[in-house]
mmCIF file of the N, C-alpha and C atoms, coordinates in Angstrom:
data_MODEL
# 
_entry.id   MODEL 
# 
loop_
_atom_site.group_PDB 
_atom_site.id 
_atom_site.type_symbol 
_atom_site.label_atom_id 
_atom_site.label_alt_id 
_atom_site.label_comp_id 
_atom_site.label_asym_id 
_atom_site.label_entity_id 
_atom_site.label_seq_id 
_atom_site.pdbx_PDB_ins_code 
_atom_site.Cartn_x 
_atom_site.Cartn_y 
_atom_site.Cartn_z 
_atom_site.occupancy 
_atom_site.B_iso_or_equiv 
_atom_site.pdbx_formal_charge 
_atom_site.auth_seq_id 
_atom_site.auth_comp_id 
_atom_site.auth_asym_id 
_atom_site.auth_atom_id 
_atom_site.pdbx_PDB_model_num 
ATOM 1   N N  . UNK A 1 1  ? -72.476 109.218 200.200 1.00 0.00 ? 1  UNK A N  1 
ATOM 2   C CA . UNK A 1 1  ? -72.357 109.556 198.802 1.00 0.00 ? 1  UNK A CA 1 
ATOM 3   C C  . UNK A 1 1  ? -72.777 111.013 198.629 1.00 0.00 ? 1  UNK A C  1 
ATOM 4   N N  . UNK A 1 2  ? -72.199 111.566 197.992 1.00 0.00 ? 2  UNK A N  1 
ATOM 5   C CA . UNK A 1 2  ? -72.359 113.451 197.587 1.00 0.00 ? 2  UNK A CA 1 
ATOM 6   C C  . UNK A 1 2  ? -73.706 113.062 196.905 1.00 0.00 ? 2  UNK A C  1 
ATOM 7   N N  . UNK A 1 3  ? -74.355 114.314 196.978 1.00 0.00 ? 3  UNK A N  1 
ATOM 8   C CA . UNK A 1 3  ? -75.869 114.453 195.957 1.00 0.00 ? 3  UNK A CA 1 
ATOM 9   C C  . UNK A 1 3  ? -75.460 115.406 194.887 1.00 0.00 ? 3  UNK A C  1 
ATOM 10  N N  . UNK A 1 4  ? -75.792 115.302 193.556 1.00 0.00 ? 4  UNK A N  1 
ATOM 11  C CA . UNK A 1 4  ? -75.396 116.383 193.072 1.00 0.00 ? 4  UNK A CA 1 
ATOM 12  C C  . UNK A 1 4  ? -76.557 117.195 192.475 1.00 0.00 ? 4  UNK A C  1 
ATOM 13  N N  . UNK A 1 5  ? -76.480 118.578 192.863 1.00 0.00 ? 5  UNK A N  1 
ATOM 14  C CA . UNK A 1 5  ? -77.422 119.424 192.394 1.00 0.00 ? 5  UNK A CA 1 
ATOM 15  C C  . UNK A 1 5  ? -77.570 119.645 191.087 1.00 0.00 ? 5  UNK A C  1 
ATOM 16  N N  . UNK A 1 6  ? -79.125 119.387 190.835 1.00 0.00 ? 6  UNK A N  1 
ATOM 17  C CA . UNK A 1 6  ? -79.328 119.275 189.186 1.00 0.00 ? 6  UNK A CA 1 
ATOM 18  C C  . UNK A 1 6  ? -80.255 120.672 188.949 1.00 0.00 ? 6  UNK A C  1 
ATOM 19  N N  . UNK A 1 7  ? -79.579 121.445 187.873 1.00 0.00 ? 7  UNK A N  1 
ATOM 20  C CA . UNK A 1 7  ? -80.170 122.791 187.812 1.00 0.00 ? 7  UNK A CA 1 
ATOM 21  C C  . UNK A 1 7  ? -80.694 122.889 186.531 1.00 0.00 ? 7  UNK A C  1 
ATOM 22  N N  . UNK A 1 8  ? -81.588 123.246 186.267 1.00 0.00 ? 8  UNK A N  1 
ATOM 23  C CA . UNK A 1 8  ? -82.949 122.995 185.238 1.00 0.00 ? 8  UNK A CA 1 
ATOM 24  C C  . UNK A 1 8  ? -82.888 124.385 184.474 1.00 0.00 ? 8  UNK A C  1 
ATOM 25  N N  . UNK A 1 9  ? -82.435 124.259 182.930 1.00 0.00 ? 9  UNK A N  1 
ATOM 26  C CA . UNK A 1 9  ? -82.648 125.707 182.353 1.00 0.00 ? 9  UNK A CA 1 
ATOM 27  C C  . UNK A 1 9  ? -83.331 125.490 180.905 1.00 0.00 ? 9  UNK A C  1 
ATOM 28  N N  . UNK A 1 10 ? -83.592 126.632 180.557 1.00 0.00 ? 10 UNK A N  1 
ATOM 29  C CA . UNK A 1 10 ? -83.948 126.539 179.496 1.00 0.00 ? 10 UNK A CA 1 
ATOM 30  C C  . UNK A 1 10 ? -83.353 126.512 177.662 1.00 0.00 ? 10 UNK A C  1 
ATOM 31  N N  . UNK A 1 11 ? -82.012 126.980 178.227 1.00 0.00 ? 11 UNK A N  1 
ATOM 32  C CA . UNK A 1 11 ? -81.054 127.234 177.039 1.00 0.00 ? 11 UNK A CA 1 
ATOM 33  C C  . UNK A 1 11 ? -79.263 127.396 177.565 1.00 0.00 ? 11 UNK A C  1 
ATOM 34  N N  . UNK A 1 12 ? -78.292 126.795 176.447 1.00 0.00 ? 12 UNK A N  1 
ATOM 35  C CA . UNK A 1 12 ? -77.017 126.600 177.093 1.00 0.00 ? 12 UNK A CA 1 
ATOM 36  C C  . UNK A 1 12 ? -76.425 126.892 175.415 1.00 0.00 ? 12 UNK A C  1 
ATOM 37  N N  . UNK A 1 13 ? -75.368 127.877 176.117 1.00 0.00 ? 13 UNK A N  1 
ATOM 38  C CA . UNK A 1 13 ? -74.511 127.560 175.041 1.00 0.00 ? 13 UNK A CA 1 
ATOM 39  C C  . UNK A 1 13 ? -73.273 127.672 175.593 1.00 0.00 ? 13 UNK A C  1 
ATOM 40  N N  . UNK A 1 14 ? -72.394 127.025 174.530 1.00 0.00 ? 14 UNK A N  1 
ATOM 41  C CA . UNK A 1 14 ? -71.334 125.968 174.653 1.00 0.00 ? 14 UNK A CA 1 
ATOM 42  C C  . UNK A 1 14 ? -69.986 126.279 173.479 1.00 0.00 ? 14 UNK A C  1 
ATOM 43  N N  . UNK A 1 15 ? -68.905 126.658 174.436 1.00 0.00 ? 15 UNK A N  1 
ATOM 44  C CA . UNK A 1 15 ? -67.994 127.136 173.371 1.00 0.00 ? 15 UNK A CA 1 
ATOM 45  C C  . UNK A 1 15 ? -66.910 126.528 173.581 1.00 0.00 ? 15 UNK A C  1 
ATOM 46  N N  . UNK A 1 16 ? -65.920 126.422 171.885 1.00 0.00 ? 16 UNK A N  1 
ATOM 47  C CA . UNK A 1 16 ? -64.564 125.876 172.374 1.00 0.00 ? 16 UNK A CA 1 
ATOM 48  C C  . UNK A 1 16 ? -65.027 124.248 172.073 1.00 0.00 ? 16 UNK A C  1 
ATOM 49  N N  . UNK A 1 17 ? -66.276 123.379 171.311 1.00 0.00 ? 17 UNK A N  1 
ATOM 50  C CA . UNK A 1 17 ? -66.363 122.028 171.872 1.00 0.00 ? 17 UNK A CA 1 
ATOM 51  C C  . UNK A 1 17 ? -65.289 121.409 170.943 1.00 0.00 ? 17 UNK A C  1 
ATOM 52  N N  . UNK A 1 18 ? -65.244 120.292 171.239 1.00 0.00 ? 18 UNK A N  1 
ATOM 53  C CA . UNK A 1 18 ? -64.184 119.226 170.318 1.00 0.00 ? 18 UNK A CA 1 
ATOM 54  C C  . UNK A 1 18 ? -65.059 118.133 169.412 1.00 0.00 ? 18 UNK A C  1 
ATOM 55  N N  . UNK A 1 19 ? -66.291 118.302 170.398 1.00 0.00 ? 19 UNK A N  1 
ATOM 56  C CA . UNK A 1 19 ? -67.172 117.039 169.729 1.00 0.00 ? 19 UNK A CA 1 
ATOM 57  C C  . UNK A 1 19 ? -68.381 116.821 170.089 1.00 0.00 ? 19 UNK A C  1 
ATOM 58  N N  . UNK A 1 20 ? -69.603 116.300 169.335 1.00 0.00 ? 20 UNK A N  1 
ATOM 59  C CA . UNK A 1 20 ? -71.100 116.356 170.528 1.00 0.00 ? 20 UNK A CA 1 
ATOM 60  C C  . UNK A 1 20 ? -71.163 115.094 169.562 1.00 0.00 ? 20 UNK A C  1 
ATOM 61  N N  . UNK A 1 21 ? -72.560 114.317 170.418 1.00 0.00 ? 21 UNK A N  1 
ATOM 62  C CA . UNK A 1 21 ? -72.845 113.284 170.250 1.00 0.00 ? 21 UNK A CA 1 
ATOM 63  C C  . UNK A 1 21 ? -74.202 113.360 170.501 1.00 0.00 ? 21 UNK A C  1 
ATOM 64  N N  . UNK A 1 22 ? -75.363 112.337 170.117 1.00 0.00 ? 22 UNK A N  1 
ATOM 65  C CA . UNK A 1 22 ? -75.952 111.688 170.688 1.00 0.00 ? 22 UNK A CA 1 
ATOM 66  C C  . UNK A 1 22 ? -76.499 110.387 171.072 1.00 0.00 ? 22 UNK A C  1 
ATOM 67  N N  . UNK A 1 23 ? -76.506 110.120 172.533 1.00 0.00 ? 23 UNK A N  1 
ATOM 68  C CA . UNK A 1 23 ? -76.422 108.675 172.887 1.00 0.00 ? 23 UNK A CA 1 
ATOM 69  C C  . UNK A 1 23 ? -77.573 108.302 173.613 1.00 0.00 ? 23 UNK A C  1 
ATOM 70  N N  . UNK A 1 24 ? -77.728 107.159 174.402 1.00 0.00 ? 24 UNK A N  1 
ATOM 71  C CA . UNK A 1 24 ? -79.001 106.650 174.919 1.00 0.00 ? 24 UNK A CA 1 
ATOM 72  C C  . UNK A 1 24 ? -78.049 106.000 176.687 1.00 0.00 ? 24 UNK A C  1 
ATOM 73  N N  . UNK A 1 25 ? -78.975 106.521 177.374 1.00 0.00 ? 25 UNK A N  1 
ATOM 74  C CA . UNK A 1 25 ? -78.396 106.071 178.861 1.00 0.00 ? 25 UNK A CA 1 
ATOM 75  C C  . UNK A 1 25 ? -78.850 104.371 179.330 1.00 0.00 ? 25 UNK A C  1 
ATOM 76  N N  . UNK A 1 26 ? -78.059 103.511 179.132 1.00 0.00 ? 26 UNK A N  1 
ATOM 77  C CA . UNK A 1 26 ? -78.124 102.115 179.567 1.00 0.00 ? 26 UNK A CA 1 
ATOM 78  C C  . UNK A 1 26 ? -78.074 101.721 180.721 1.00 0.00 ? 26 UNK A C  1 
ATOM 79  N N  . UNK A 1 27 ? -78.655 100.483 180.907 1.00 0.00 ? 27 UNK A N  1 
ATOM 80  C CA . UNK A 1 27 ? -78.457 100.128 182.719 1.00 0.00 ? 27 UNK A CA 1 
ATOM 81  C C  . UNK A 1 27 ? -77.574 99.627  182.772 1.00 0.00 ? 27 UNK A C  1 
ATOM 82  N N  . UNK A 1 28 ? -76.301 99.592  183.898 1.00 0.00 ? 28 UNK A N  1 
ATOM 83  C CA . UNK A 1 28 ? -75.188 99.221  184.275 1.00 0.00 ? 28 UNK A CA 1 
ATOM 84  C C  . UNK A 1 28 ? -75.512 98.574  185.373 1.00 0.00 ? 28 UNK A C  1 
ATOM 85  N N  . UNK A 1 29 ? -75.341 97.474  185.894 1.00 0.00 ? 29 UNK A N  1 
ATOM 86  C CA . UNK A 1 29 ? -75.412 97.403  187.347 1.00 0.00 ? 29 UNK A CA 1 
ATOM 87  C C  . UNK A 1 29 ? -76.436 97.917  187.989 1.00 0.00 ? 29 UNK A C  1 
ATOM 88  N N  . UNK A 1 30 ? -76.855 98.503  189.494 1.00 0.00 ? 30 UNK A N  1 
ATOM 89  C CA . UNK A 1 30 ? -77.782 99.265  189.727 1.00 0.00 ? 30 UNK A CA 1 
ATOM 90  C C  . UNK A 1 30 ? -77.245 100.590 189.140 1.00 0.00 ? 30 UNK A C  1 
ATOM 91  N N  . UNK A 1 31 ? -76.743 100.794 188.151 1.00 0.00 ? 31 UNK A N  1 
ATOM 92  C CA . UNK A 1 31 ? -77.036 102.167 188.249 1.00 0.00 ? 31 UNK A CA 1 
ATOM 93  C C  . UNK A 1 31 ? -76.796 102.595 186.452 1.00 0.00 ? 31 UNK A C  1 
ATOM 94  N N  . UNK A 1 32 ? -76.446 103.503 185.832 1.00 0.00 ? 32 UNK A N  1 
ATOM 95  C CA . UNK A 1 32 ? -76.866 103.654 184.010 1.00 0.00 ? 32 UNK A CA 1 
ATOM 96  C C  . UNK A 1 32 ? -75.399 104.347 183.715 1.00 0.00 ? 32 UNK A C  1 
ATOM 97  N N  . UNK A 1 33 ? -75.095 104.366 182.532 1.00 0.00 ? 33 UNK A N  1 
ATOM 98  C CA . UNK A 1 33 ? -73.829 104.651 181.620 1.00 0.00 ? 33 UNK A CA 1 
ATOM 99  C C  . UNK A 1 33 ? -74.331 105.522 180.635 1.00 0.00 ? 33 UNK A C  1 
ATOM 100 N N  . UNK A 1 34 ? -73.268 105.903 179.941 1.00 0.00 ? 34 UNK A N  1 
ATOM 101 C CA . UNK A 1 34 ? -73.852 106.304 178.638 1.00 0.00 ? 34 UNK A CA 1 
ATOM 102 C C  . UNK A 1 34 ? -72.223 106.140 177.752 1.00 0.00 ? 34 UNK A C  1 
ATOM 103 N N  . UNK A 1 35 ? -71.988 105.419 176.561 1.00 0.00 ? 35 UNK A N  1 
ATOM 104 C CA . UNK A 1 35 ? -70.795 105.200 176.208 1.00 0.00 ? 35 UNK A CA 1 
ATOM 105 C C  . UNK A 1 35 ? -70.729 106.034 174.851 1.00 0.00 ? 35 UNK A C  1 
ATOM 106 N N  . UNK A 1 36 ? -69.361 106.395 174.844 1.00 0.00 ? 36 UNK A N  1 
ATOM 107 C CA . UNK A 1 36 ? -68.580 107.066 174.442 1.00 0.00 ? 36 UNK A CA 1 
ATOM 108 C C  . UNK A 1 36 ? -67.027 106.711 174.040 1.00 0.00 ? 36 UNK A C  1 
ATOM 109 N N  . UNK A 1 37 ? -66.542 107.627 172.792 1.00 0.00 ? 37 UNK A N  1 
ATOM 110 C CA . UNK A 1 37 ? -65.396 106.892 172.128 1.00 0.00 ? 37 UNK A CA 1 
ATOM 111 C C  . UNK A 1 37 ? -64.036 107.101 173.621 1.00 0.00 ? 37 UNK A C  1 
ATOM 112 N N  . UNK A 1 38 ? -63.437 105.966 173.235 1.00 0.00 ? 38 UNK A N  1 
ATOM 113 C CA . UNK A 1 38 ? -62.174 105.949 174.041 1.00 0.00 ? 38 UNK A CA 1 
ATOM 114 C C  . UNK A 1 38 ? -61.382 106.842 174.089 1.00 0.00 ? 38 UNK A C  1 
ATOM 115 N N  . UNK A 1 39 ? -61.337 107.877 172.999 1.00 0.00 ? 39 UNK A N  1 
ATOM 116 C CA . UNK A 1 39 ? -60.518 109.308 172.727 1.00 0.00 ? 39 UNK A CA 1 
ATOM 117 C C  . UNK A 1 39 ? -60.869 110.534 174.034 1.00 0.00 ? 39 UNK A C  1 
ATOM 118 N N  . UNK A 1 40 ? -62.184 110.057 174.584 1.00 0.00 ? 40 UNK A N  1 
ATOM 119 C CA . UNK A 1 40 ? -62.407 111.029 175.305 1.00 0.00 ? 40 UNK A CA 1 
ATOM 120 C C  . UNK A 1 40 ? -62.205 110.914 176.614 1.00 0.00 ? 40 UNK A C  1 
ATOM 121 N N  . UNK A 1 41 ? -61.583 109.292 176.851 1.00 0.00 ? 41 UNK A N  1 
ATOM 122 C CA . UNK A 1 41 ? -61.287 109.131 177.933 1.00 0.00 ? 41 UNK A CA 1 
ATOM 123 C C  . UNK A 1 41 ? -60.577 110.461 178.836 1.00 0.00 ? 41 UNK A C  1 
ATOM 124 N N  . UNK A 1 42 ? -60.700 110.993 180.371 1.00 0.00 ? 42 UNK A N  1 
ATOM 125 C CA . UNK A 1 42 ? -59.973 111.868 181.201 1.00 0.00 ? 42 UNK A CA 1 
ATOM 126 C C  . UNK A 1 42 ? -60.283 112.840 180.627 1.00 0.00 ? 42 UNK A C  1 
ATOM 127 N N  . UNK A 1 43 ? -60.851 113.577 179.666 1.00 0.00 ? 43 UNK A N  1 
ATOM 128 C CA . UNK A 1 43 ? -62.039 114.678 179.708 1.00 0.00 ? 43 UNK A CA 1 
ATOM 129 C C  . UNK A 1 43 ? -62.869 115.032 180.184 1.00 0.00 ? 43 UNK A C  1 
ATOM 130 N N  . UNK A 1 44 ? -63.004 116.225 180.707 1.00 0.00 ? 44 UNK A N  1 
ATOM 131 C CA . UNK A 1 44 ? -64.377 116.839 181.265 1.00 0.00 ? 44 UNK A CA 1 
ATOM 132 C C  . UNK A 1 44 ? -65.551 116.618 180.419 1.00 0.00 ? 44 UNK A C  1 
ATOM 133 N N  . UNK A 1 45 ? -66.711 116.740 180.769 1.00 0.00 ? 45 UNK A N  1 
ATOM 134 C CA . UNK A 1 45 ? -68.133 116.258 180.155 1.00 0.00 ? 45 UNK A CA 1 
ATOM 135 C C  . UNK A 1 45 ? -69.036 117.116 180.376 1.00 0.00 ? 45 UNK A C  1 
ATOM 136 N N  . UNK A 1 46 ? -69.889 117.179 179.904 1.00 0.00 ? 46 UNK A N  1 
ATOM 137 C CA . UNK A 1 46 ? -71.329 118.006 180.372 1.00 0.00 ? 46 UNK A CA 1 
ATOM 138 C C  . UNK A 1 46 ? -72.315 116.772 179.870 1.00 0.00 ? 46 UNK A C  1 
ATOM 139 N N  . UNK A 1 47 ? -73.190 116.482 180.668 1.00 0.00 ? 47 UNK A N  1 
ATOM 140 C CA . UNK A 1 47 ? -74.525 115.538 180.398 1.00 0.00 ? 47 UNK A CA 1 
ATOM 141 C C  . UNK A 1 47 ? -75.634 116.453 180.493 1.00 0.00 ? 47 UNK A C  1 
ATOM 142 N N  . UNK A 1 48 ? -76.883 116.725 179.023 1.00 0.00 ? 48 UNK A N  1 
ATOM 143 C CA . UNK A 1 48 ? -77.468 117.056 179.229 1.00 0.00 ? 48 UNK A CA 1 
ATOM 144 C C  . UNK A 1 48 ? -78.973 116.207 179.055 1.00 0.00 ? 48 UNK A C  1 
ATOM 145 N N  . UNK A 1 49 ? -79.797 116.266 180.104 1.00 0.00 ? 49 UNK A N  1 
ATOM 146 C CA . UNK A 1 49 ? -80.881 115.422 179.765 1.00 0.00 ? 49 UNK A CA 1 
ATOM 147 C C  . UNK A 1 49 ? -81.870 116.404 179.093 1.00 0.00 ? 49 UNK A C  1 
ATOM 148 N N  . UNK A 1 50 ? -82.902 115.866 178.473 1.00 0.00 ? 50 UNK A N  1 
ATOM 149 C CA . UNK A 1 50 ? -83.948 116.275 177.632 1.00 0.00 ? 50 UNK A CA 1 
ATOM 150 C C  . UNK A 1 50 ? -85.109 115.901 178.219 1.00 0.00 ? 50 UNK A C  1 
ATOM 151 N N  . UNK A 1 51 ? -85.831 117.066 178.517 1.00 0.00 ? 51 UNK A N  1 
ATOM 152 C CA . UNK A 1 51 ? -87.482 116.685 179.078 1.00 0.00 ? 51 UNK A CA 1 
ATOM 153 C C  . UNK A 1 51 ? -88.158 115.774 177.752 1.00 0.00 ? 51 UNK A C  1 
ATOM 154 N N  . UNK A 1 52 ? -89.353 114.619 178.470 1.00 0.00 ? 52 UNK A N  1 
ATOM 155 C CA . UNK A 1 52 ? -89.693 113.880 177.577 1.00 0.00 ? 52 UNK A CA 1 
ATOM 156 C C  . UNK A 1 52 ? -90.610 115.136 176.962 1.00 0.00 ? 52 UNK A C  1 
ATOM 157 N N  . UNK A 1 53 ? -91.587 114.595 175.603 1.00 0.00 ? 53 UNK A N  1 
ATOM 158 C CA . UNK A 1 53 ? -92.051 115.661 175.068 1.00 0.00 ? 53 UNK A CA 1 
ATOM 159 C C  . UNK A 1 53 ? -93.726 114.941 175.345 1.00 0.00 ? 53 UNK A C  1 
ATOM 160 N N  . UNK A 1 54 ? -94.592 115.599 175.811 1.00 0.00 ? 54 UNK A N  1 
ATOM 161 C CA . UNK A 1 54 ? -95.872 114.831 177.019 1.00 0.00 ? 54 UNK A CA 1 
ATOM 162 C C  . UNK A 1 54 ? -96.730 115.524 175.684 1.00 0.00 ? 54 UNK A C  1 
# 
């Protein structure tokens, strides 16, 4: 299985979007989802996680 490199920043911006959301990551199987409308099916994505706030 590929690993994918996760790169940690402090700020992103984002142009051109069609749509943002926010959702909650569920357990699937061994492993988590996050769902989204059917419109976006075969679109590219960006997932961004959020440090908890300690």
């Amino acid at each position: 299985m590929k690993k994918v490199q996760v790169v940690e920043a402090n700020e992103i911006t984002v142009r051109n979007i069609q749509a943002y959301m926010e959702r909650v990551v569920t357990k699937f199987g061994s492993g988590a989802k996050v769902d989204c409308p059917k419109e976006f099916l075969g679109k590219k994505v960006y997932l961004i996680i959020e440090k908890d706030e300690e």
